[in-house]
PyMOL commands that place a pseudoatom at each C-alpha (Angstrom):
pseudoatom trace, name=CA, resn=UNK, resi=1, chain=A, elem=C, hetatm=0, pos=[-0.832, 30.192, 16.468]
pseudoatom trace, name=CA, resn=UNK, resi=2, chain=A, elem=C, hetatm=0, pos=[2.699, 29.808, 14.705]
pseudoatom trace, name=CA, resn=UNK, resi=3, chain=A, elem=C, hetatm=0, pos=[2.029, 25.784, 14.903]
pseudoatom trace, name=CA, resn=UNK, resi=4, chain=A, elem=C, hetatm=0, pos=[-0.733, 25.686, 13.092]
pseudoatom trace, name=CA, resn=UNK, resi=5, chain=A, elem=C, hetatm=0, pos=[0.674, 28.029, 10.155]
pseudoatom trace, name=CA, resn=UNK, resi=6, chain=A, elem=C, hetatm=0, pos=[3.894, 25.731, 9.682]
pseudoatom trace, name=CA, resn=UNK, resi=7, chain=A, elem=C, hetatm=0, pos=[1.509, 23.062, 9.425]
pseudoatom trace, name=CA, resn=UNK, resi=8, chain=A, elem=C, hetatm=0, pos=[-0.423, 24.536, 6.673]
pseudoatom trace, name=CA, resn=UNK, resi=9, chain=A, elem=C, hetatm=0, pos=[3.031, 24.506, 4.780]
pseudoatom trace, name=CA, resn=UNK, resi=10, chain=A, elem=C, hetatm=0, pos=[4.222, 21.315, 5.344]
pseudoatom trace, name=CA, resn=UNK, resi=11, chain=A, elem=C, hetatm=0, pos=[4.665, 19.921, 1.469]
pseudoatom trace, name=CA, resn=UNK, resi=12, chain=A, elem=C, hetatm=0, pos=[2.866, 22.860, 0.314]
pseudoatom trace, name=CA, resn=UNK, resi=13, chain=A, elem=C, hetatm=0, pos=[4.474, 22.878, -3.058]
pseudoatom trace, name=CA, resn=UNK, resi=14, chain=A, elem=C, hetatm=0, pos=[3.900, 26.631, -4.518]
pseudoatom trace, name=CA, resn=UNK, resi=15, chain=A, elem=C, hetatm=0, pos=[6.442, 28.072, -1.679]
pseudoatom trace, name=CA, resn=UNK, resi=16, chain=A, elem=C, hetatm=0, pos=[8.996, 25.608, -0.998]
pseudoatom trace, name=CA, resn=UNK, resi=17, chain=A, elem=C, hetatm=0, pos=[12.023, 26.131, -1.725]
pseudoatom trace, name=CA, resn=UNK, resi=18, chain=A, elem=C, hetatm=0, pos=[13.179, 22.735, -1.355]
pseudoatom trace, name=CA, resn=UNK, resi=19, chain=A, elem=C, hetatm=0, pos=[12.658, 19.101, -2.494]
pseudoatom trace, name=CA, resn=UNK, resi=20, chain=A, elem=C, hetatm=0, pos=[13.660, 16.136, -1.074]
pseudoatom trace, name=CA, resn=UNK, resi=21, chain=A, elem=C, hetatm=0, pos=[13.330, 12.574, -3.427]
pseudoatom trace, name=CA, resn=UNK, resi=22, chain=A, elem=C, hetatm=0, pos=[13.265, 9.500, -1.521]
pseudoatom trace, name=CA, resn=UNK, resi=23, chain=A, elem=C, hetatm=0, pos=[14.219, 6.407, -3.281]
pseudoatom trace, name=CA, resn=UNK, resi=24, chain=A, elem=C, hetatm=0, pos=[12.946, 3.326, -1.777]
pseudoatom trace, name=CA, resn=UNK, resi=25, chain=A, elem=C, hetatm=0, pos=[14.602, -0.161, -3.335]
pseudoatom trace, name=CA, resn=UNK, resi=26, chain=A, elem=C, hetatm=0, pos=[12.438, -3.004, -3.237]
pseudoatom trace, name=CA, resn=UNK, resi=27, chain=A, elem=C, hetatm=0, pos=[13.419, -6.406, -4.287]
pseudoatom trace, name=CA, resn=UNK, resi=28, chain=A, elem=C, hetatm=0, pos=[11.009, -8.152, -6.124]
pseudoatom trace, name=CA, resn=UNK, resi=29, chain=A, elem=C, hetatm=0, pos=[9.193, -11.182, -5.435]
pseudoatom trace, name=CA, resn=UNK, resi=30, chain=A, elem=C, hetatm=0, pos=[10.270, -14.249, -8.107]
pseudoatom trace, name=CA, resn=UNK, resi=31, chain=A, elem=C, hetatm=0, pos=[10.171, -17.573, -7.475]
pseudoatom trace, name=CA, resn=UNK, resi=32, chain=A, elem=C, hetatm=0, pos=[13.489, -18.365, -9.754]
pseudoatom trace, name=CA, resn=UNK, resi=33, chain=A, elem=C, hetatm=0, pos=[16.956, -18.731, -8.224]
pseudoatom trace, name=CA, resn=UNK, resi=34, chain=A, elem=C, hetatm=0, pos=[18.310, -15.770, -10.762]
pseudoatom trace, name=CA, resn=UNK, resi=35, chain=A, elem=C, hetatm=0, pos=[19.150, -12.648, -9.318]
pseudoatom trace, name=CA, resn=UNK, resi=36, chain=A, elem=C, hetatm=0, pos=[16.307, -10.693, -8.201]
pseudoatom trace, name=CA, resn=UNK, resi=37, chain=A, elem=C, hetatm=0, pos=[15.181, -7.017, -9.882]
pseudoatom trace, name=CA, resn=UNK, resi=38, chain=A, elem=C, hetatm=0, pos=[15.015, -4.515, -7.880]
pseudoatom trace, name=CA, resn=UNK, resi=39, chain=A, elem=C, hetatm=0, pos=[11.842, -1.820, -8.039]
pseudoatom trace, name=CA, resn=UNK, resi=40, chain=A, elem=C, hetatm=0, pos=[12.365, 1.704, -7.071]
pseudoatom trace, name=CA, resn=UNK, resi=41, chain=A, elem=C, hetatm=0, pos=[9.871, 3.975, -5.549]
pseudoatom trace, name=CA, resn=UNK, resi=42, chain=A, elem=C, hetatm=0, pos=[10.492, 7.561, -5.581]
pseudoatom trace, name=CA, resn=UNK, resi=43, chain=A, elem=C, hetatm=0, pos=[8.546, 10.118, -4.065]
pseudoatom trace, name=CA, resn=UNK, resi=44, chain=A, elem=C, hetatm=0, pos=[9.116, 13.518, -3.705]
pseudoatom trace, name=CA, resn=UNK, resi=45, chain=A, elem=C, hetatm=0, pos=[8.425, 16.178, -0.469]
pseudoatom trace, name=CA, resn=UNK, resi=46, chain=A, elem=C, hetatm=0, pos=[8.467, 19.904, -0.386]
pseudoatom trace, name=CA, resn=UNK, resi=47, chain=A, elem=C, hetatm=0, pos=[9.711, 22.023, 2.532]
pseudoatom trace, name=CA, resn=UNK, resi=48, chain=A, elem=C, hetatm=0, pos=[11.030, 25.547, 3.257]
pseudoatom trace, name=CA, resn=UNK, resi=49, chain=A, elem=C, hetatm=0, pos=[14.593, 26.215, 4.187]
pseudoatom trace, name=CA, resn=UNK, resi=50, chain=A, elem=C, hetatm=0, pos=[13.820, 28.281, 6.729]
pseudoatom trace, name=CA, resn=UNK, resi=51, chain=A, elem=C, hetatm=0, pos=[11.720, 25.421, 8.664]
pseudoatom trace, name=CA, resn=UNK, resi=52, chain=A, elem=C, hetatm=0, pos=[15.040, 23.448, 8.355]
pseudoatom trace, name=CA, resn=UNK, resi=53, chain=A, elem=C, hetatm=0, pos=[17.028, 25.462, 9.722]
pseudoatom trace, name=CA, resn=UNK, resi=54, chain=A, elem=C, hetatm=0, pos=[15.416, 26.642, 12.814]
pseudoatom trace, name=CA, resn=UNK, resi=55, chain=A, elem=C, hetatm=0, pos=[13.786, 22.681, 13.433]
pseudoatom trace, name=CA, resn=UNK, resi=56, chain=A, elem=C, hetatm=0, pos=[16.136, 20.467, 11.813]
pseudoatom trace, name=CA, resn=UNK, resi=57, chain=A, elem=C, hetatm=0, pos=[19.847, 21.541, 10.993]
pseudoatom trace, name=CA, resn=UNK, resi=58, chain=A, elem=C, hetatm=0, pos=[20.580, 17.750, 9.994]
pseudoatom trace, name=CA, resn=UNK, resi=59, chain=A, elem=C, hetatm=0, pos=[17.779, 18.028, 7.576]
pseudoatom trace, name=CA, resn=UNK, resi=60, chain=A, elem=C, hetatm=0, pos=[19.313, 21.455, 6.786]
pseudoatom trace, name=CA, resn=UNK, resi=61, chain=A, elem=C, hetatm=0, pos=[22.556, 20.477, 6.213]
pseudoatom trace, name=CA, resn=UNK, resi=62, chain=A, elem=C, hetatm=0, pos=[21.864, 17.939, 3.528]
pseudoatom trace, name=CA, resn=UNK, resi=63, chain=A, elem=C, hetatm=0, pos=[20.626, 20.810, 1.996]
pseudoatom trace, name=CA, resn=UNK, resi=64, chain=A, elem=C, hetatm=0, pos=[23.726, 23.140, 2.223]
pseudoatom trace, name=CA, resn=UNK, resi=65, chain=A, elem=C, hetatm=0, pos=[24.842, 22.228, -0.887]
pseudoatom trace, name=CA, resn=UNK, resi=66, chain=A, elem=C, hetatm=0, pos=[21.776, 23.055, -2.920]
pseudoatom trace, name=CA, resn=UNK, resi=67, chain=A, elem=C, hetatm=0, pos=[20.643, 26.364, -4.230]
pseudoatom trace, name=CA, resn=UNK, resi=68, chain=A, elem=C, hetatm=0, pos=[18.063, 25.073, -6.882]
pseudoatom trace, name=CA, resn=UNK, resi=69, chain=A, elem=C, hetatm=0, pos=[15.499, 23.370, -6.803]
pseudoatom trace, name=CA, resn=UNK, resi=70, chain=A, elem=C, hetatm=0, pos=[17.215, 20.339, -7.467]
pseudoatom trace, name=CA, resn=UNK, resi=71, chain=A, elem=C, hetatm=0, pos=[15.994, 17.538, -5.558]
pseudoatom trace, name=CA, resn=UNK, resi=72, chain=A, elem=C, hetatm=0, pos=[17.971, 16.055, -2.685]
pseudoatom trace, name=CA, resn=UNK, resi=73, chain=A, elem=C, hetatm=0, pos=[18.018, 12.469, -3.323]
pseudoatom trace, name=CA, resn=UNK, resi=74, chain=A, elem=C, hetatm=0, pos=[17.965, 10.170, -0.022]
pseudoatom trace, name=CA, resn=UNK, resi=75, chain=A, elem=C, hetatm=0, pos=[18.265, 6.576, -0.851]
pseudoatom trace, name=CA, resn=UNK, resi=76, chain=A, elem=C, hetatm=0, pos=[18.468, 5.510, 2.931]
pseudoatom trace, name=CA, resn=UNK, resi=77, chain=A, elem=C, hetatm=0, pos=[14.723, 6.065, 4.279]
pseudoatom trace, name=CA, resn=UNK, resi=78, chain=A, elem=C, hetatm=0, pos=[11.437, 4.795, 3.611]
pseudoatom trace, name=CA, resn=UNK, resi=79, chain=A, elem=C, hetatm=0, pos=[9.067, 7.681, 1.573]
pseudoatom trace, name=CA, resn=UNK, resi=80, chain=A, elem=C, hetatm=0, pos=[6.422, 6.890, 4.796]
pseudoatom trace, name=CA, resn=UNK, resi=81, chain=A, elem=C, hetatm=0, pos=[8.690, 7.336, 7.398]
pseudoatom trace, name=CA, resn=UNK, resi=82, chain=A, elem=C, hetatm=0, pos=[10.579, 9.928, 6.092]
pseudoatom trace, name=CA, resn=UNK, resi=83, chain=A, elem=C, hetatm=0, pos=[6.735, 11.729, 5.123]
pseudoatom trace, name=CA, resn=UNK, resi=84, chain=A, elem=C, hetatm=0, pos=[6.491, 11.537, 9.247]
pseudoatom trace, name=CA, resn=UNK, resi=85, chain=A, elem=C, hetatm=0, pos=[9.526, 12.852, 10.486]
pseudoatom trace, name=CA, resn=UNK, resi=86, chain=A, elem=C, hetatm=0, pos=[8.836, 16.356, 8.425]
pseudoatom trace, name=CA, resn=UNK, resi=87, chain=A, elem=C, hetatm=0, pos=[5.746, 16.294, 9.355]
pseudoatom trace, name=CA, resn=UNK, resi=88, chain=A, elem=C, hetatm=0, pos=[6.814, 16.222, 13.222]
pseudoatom trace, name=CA, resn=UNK, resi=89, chain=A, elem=C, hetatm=0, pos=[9.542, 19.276, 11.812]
pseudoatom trace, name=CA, resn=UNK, resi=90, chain=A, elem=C, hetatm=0, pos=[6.708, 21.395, 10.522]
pseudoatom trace, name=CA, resn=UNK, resi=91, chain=A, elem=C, hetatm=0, pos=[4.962, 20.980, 13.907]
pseudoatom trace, name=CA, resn=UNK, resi=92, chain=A, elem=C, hetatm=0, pos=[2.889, 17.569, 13.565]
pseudoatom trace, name=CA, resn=UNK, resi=93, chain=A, elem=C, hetatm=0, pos=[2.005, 15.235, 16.333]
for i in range(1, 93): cmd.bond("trace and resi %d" % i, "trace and resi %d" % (i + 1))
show_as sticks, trace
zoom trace
């Protein structure tokens, strides 16, 4: 079925045609009153354009702009939960 083909592409890298970098800020754990350092974690997702627009035209949209592979840097999501929400685009329970 169709299903389990979008599935096999979800964050297949060789034919996406988009990237999406998720920047997670972290403060870090000190026990000094001085102003805390923040960590970043970044991690980067693949996904197809065409998936977008057909299952996700917010996802899409954030991508209007693009027409490299640039990445699309969100700084408002955690890499995890945004990992499960295109997952549940492609098709994933």
């Amino acid at each position: 079925p169709a299903s389990s083909i979008m599935l096999k592409l979800f964050d297949d890298e060789n034919s996406a045609d988009i990237v999406f970098q998720i920047c997670e800020q972290q403060k870090s754990k000190s026990n000094s009153d001085r102003k805390r350092a923040k960590i970043s974690t970044k991690k980067l997702y693949h996904a197809h354009r065409l998936i977008l627009q057909h299952y996700s035209p917010e996802l899409s949209a954030l991508c209007a702009t693009s027409d490299t592979m640039a990445p699309i840097i969100i700084t408002d999501a955690k890499p995890e939960i945004f990992r499960l929400l295109l997952y549940y685009v492609y098709g994933g329970e």
